[in-house]
mmCIF file as Biopython writes it, N, C-alpha, C and O atoms, coordinates in Angstrom:
data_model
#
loop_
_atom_site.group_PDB
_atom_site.id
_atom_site.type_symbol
_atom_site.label_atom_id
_atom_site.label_alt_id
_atom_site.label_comp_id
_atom_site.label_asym_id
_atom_site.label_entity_id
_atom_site.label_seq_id
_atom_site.pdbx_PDB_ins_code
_atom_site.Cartn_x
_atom_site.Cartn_y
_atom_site.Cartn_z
_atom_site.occupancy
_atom_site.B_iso_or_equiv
_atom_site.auth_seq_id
_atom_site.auth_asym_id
_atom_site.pdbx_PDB_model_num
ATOM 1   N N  . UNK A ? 1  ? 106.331 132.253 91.842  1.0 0.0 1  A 1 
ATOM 2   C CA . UNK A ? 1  ? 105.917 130.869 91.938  1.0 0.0 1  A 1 
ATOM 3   C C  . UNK A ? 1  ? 106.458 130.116 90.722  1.0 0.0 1  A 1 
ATOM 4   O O  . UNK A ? 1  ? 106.440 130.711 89.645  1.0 0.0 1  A 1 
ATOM 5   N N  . UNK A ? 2  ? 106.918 128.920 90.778  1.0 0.0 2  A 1 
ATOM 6   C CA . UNK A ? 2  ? 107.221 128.425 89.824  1.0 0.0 2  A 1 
ATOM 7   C C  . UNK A ? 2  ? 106.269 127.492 88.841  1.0 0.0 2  A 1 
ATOM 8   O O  . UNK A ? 2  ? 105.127 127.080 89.043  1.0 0.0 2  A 1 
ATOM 9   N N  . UNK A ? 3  ? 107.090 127.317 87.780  1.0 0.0 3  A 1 
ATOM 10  C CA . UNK A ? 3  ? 105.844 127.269 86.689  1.0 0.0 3  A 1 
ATOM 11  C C  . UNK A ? 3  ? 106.192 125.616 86.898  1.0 0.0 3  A 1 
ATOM 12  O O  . UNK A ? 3  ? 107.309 125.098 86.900  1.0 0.0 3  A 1 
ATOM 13  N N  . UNK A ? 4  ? 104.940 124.994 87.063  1.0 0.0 4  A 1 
ATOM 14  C CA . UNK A ? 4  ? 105.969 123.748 86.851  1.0 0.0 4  A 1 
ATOM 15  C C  . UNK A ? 4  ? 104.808 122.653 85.948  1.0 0.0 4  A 1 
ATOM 16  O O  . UNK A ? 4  ? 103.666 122.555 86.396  1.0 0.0 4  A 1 
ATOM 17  N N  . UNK A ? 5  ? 105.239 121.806 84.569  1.0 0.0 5  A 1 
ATOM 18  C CA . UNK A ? 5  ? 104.767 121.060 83.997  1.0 0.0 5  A 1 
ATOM 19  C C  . UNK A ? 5  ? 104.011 120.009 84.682  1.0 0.0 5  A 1 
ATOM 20  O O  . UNK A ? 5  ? 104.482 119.451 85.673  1.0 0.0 5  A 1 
ATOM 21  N N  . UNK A ? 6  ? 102.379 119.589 84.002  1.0 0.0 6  A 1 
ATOM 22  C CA . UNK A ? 6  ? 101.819 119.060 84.455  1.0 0.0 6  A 1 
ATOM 23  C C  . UNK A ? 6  ? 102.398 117.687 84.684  1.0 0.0 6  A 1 
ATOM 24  O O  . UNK A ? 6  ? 101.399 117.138 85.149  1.0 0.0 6  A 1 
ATOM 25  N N  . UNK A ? 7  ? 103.170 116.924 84.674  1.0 0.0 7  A 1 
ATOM 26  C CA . UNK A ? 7  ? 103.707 115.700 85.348  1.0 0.0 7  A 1 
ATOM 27  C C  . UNK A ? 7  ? 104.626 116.225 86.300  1.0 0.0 7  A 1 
ATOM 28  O O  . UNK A ? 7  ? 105.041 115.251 86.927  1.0 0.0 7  A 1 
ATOM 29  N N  . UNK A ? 8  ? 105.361 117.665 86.896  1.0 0.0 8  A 1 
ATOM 30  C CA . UNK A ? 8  ? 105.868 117.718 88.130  1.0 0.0 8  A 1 
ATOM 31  C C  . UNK A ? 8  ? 104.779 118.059 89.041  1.0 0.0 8  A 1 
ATOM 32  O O  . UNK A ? 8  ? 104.863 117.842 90.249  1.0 0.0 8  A 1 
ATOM 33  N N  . UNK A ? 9  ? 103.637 118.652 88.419  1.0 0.0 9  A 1 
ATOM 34  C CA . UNK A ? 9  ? 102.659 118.778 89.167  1.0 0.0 9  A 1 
ATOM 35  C C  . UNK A ? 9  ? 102.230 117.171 89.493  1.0 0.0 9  A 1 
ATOM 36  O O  . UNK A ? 9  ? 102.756 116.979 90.589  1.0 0.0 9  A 1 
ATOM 37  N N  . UNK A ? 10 ? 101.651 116.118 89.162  1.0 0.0 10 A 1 
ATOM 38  C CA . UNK A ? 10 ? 101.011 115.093 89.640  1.0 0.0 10 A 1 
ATOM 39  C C  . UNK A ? 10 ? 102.061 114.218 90.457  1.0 0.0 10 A 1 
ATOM 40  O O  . UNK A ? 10 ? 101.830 113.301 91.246  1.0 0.0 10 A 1 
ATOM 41  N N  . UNK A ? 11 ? 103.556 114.876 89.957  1.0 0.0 11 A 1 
ATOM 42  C CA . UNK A ? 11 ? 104.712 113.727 91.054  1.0 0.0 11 A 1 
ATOM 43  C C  . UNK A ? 11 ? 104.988 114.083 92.044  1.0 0.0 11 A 1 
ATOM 44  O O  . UNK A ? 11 ? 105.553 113.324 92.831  1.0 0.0 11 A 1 
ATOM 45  N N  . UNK A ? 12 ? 104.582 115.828 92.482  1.0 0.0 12 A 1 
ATOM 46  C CA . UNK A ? 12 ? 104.643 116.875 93.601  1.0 0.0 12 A 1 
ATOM 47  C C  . UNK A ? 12 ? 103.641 116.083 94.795  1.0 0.0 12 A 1 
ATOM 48  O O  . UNK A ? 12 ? 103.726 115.728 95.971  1.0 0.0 12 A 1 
ATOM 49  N N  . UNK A ? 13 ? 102.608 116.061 93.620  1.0 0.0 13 A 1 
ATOM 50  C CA . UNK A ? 13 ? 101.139 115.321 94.622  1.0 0.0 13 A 1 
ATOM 51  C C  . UNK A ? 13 ? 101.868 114.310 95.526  1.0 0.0 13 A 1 
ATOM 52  O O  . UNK A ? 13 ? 102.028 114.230 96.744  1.0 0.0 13 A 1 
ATOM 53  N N  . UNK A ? 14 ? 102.255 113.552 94.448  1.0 0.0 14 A 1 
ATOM 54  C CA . UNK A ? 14 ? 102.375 112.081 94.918  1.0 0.0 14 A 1 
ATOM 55  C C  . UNK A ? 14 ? 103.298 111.986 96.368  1.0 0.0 14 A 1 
ATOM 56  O O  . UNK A ? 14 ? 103.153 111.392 97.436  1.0 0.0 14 A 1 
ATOM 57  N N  . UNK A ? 15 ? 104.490 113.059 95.697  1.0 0.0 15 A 1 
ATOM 58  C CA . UNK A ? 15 ? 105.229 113.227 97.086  1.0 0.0 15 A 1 
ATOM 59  C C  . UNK A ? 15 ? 104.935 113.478 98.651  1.0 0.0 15 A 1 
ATOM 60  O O  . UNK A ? 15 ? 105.316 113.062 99.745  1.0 0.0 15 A 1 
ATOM 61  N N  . UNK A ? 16 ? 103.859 114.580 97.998  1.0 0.0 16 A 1 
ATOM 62  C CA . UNK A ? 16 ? 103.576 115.041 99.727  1.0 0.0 16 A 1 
ATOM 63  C C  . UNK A ? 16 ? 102.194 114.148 100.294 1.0 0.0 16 A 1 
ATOM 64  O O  . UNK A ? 16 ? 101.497 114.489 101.250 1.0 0.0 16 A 1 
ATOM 65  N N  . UNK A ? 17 ? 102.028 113.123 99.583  1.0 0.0 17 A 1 
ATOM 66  C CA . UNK A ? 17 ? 100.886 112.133 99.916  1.0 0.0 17 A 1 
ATOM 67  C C  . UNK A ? 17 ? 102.152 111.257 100.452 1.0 0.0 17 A 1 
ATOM 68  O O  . UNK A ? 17 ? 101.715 110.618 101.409 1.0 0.0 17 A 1 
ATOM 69  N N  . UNK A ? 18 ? 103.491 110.953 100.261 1.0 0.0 18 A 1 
ATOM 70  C CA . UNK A ? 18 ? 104.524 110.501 100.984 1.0 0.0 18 A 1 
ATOM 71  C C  . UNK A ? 18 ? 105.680 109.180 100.606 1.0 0.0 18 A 1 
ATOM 72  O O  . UNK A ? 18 ? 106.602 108.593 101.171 1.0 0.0 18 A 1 
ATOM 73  N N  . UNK A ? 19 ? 104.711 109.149 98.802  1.0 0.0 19 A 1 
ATOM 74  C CA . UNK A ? 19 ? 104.764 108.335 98.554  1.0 0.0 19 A 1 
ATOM 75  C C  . UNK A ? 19 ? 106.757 108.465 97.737  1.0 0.0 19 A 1 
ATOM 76  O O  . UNK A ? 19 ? 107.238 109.597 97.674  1.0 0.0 19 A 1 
ATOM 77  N N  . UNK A ? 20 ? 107.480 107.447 97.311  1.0 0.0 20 A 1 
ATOM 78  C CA . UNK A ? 20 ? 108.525 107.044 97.399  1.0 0.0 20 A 1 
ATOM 79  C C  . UNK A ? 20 ? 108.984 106.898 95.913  1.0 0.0 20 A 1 
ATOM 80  O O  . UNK A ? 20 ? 108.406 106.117 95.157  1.0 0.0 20 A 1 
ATOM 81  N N  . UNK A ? 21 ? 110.407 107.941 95.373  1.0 0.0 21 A 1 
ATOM 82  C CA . UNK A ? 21 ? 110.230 107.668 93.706  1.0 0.0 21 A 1 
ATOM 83  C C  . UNK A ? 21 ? 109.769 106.337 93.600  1.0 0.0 21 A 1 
ATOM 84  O O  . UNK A ? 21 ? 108.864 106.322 92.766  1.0 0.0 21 A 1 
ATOM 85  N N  . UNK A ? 22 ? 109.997 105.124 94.102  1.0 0.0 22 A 1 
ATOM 86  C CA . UNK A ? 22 ? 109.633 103.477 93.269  1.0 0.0 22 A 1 
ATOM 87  C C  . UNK A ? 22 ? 108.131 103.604 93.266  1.0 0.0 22 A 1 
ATOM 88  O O  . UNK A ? 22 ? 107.445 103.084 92.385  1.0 0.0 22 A 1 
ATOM 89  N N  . UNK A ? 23 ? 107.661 104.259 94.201  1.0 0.0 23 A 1 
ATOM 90  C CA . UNK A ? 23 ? 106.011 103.815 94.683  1.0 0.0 23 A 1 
ATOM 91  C C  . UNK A ? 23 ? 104.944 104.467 93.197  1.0 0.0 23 A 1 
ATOM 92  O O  . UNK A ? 23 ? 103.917 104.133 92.605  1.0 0.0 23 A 1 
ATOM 93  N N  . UNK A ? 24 ? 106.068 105.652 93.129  1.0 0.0 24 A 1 
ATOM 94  C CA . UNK A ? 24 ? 105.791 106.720 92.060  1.0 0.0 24 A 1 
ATOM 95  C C  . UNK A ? 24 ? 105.747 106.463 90.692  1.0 0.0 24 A 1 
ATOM 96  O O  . UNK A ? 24 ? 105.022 106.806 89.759  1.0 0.0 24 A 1 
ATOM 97  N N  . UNK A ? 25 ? 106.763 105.739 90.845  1.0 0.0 25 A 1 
ATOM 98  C CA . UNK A ? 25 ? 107.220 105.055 89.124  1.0 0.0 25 A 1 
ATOM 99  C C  . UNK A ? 25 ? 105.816 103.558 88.881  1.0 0.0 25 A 1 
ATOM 100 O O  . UNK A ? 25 ? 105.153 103.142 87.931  1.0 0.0 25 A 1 
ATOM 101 N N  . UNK A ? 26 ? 105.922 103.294 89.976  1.0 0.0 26 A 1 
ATOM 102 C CA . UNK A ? 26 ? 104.891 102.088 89.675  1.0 0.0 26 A 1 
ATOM 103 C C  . UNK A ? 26 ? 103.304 102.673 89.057  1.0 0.0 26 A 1 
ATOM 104 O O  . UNK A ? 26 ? 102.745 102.306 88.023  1.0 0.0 26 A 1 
ATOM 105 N N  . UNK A ? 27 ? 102.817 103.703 90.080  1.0 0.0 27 A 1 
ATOM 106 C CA . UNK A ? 27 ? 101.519 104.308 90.009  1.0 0.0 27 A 1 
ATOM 107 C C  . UNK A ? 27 ? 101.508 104.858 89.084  1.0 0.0 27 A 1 
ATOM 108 O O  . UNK A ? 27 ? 100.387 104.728 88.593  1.0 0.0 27 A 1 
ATOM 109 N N  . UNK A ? 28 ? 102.503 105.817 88.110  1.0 0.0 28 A 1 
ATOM 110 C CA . UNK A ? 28 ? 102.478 106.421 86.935  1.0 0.0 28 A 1 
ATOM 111 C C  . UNK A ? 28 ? 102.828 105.301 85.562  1.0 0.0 28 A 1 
ATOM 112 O O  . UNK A ? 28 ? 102.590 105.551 84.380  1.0 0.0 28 A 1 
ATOM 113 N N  . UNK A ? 29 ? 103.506 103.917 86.155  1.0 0.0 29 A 1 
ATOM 114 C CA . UNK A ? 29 ? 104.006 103.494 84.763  1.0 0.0 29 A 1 
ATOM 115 C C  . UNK A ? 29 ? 105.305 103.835 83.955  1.0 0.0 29 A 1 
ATOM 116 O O  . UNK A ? 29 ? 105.525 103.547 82.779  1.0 0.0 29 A 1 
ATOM 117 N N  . UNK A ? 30 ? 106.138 104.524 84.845  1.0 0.0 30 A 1 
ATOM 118 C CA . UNK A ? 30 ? 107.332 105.470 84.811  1.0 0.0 30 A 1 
ATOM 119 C C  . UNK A ? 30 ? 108.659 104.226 85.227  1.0 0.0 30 A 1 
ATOM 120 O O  . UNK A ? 30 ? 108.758 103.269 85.994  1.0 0.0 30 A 1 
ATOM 121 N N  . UNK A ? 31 ? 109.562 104.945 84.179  1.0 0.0 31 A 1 
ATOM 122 C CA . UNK A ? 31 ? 111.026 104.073 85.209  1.0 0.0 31 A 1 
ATOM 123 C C  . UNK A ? 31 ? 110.828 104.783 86.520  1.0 0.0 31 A 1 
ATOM 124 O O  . UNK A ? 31 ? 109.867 105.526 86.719  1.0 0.0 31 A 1 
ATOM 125 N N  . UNK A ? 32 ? 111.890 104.501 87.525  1.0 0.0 32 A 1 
ATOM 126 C CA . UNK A ? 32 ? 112.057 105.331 88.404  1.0 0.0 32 A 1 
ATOM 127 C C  . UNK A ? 32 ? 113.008 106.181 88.567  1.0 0.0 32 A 1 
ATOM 128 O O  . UNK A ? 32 ? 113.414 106.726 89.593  1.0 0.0 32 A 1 
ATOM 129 N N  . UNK A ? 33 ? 113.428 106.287 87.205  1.0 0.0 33 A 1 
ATOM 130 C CA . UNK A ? 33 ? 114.872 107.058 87.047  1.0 0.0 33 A 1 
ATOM 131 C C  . UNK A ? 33 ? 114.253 108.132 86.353  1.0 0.0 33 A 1 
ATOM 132 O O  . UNK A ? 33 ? 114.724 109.268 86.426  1.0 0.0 33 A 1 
ATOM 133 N N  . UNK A ? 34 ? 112.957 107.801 85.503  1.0 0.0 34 A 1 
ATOM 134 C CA . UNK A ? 34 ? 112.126 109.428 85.069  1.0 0.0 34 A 1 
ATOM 135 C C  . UNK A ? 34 ? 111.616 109.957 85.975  1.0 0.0 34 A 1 
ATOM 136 O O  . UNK A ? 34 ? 111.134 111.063 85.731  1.0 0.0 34 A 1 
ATOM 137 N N  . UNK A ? 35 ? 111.516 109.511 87.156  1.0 0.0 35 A 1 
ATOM 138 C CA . UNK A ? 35 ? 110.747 109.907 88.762  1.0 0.0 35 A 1 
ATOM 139 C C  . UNK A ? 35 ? 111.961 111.158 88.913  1.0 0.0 35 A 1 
ATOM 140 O O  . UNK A ? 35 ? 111.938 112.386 88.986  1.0 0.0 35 A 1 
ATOM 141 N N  . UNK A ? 36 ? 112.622 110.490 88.914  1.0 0.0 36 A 1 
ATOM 142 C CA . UNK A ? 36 ? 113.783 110.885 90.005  1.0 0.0 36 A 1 
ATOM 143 C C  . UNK A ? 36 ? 114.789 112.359 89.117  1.0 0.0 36 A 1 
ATOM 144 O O  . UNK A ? 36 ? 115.597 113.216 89.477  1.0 0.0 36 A 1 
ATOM 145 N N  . UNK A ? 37 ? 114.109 111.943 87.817  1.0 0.0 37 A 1 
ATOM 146 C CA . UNK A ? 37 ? 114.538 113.164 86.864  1.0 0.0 37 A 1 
ATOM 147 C C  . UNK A ? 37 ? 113.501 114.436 86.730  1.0 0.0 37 A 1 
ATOM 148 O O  . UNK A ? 37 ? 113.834 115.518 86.247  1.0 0.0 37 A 1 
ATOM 149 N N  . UNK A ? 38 ? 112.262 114.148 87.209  1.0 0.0 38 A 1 
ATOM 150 C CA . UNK A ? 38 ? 111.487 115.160 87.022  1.0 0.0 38 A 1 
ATOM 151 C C  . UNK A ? 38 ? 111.640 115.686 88.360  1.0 0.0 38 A 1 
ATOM 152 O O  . UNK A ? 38 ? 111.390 116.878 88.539  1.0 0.0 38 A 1 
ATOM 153 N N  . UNK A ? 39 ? 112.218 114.578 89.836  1.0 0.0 39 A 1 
ATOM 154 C CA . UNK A ? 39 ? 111.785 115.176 91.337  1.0 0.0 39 A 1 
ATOM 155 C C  . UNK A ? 39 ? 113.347 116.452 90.608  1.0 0.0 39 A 1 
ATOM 156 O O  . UNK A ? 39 ? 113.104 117.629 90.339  1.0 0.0 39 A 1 
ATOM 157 N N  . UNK A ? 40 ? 114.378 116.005 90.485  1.0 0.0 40 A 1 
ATOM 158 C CA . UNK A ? 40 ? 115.401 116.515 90.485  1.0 0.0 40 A 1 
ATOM 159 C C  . UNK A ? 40 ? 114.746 118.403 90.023  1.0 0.0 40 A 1 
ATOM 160 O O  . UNK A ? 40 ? 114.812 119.385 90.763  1.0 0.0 40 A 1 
ATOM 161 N N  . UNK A ? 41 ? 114.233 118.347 88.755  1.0 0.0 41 A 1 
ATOM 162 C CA . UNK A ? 41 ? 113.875 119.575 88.216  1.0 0.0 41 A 1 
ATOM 163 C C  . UNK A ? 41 ? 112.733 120.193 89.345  1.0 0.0 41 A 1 
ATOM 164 O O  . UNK A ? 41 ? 112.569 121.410 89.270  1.0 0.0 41 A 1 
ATOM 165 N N  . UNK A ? 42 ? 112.002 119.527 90.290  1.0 0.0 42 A 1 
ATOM 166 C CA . UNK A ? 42 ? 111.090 120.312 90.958  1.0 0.0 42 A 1 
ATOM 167 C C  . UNK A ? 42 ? 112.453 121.074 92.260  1.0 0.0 42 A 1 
ATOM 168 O O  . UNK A ? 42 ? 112.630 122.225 92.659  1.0 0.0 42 A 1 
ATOM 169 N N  . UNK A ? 43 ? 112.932 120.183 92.465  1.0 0.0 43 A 1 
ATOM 170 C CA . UNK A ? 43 ? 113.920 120.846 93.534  1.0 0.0 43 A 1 
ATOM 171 C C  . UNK A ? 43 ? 114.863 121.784 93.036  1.0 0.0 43 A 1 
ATOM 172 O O  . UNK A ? 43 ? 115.426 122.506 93.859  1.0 0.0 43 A 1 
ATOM 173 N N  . UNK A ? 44 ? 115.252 121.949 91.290  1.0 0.0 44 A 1 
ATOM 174 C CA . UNK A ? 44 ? 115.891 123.099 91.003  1.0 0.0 44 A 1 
ATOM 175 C C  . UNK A ? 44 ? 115.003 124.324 90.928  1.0 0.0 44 A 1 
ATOM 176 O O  . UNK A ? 44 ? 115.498 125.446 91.030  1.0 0.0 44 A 1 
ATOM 177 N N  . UNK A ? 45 ? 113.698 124.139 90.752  1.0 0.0 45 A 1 
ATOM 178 C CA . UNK A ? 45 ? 112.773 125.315 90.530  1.0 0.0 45 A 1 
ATOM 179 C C  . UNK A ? 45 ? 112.367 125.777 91.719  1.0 0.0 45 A 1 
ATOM 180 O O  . UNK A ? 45 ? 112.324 126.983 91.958  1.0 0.0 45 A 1 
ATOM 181 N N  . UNK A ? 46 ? 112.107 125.064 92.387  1.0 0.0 46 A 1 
ATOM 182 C CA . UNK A ? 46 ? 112.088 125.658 94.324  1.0 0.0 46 A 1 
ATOM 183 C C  . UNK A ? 46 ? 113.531 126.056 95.083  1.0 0.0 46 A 1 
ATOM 184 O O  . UNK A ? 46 ? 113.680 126.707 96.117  1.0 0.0 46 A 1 
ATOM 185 N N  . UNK A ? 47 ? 114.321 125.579 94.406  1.0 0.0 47 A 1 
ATOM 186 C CA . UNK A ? 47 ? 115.656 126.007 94.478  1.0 0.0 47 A 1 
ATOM 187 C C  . UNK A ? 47 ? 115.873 125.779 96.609  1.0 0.0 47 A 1 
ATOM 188 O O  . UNK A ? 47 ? 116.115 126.441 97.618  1.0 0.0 47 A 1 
ATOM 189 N N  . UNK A ? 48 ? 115.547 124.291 96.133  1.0 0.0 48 A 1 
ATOM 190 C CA . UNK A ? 48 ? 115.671 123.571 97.588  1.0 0.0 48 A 1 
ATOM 191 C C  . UNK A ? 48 ? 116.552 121.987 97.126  1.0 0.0 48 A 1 
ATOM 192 O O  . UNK A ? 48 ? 116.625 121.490 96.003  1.0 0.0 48 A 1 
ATOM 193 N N  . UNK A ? 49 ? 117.071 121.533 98.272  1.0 0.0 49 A 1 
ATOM 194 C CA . UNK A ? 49 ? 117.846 120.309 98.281  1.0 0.0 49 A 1 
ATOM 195 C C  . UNK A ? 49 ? 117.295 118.964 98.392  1.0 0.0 49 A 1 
ATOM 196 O O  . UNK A ? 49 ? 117.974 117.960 98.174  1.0 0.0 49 A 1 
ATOM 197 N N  . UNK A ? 50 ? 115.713 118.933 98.825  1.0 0.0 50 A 1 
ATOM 198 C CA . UNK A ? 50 ? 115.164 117.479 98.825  1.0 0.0 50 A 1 
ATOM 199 C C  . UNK A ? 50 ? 113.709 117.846 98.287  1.0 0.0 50 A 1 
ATOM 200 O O  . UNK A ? 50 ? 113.306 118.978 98.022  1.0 0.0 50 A 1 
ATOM 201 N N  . UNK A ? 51 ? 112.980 116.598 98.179  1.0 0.0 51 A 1 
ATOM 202 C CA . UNK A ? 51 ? 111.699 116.473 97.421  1.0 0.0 51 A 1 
ATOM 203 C C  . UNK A ? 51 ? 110.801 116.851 98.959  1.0 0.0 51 A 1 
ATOM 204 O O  . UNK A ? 51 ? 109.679 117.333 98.802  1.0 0.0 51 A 1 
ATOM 205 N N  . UNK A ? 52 ? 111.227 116.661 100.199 1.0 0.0 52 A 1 
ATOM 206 C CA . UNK A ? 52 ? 110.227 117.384 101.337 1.0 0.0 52 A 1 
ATOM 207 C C  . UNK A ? 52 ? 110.362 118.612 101.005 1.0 0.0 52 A 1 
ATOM 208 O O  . UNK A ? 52 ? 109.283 119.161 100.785 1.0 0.0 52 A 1 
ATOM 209 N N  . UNK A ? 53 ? 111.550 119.460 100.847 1.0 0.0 53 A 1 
ATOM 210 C CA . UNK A ? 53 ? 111.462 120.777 100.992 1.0 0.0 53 A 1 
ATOM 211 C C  . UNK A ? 53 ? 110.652 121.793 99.703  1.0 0.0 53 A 1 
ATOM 212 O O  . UNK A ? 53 ? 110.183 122.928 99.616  1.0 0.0 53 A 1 
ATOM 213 N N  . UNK A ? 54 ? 110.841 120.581 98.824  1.0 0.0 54 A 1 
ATOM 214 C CA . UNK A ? 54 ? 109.817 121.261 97.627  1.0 0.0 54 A 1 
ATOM 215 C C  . UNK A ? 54 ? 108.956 121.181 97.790  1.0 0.0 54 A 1 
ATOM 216 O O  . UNK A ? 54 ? 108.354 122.152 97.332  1.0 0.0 54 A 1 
ATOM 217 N N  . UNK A ? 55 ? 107.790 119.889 98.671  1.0 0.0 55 A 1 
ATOM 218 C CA . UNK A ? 55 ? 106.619 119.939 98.855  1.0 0.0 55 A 1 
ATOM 219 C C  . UNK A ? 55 ? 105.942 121.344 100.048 1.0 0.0 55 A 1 
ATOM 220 O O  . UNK A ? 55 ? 104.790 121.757 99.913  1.0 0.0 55 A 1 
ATOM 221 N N  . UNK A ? 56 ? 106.619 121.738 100.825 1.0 0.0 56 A 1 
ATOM 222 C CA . UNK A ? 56 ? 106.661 122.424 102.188 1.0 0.0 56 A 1 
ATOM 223 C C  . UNK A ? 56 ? 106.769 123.769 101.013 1.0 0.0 56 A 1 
ATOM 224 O O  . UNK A ? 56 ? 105.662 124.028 100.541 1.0 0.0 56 A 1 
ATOM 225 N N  . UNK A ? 57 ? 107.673 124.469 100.587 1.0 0.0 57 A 1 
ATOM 226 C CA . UNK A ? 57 ? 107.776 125.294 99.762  1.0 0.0 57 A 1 
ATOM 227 C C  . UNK A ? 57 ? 106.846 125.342 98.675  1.0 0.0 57 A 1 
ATOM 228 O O  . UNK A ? 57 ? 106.606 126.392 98.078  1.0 0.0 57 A 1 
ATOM 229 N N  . UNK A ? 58 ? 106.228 124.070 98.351  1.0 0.0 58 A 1 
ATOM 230 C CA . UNK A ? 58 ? 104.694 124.493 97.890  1.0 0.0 58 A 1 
ATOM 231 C C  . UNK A ? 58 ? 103.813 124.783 97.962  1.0 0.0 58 A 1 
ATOM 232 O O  . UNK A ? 58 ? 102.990 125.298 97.205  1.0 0.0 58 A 1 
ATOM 233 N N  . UNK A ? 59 ? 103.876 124.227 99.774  1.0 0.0 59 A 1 
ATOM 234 C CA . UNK A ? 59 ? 102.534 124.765 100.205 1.0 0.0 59 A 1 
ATOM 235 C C  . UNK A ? 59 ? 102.872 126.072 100.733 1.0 0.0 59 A 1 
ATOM 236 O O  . UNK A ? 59 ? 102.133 126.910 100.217 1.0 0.0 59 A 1 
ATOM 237 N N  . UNK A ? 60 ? 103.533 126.485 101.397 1.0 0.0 60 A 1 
ATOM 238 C CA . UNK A ? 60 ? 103.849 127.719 101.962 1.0 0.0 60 A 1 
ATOM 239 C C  . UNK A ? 60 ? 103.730 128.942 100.737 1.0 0.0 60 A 1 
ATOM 240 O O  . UNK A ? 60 ? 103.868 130.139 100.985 1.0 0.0 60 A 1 
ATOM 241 N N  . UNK A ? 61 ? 103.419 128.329 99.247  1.0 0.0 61 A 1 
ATOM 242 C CA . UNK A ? 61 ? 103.586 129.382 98.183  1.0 0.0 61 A 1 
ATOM 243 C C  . UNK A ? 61 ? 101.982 128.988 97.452  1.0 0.0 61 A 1 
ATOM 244 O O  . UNK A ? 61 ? 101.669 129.230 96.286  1.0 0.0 61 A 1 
ATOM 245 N N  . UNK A ? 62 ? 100.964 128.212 98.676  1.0 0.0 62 A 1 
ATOM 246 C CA . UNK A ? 62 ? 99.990  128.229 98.216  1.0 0.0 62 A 1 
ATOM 247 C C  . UNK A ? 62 ? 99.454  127.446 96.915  1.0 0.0 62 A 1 
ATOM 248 O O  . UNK A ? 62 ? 98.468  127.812 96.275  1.0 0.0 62 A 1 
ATOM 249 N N  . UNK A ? 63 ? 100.285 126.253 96.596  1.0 0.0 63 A 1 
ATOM 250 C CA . UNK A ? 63 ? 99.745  125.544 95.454  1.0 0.0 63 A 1 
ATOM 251 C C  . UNK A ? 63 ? 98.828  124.264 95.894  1.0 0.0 63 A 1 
ATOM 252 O O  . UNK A ? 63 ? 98.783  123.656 96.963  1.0 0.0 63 A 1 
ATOM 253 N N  . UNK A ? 64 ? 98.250  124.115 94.903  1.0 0.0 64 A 1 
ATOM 254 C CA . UNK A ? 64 ? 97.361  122.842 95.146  1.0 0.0 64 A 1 
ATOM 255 C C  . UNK A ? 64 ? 97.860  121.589 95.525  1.0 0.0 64 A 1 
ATOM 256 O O  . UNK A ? 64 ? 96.773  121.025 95.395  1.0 0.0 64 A 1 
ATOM 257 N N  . UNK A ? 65 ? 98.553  120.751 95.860  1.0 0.0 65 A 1 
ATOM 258 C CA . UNK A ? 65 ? 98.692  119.437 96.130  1.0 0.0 65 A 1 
ATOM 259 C C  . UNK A ? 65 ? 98.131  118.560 95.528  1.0 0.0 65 A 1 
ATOM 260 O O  . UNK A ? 65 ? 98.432  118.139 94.411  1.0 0.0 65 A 1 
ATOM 261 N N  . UNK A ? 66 ? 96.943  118.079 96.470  1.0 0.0 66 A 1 
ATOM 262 C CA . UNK A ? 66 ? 96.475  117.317 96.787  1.0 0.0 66 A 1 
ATOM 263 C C  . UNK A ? 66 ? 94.753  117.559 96.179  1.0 0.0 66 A 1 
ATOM 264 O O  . UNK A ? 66 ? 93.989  118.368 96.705  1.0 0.0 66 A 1 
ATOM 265 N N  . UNK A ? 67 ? 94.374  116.677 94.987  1.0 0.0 67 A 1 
ATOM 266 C CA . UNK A ? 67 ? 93.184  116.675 94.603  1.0 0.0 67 A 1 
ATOM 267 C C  . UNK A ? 67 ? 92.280  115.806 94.581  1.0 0.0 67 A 1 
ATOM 268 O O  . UNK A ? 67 ? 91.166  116.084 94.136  1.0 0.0 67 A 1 
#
């Protein structure tokens, strides 16, 4: 399972709630280019090609989401 820092954890959330790097950057206070730099590192650690397939590969590996 991958280890992943507590802000890929809360942008993971955000994702599979469906929400959109801009939607993301707004709700955190974030550019959306730090969005899009932390989605980048969740998809190298799931070692998948989009921010769905990291969320799906999270759950299928049993992590929390959604709190």
């Amino acid at each position: 399972m991958p280890c992943l820092t507590p802000k890929e954890q809360e942008i993971l959330s955000w994702c599979a709630r469906g929400k959109t790097s801009a939607e993301v950057a707004i709700i955190l206070n974030r550019s959306e280019t730090t969005i899009n730099f932390h989605i980048a590192n969740l998809r190298m650690k799931f070692g998948v090609t989009s921010r769905h397939a990291a969320v799906i590969k999270a759950i299928k590996l049993g992590m929390p989401l959604l709190s």
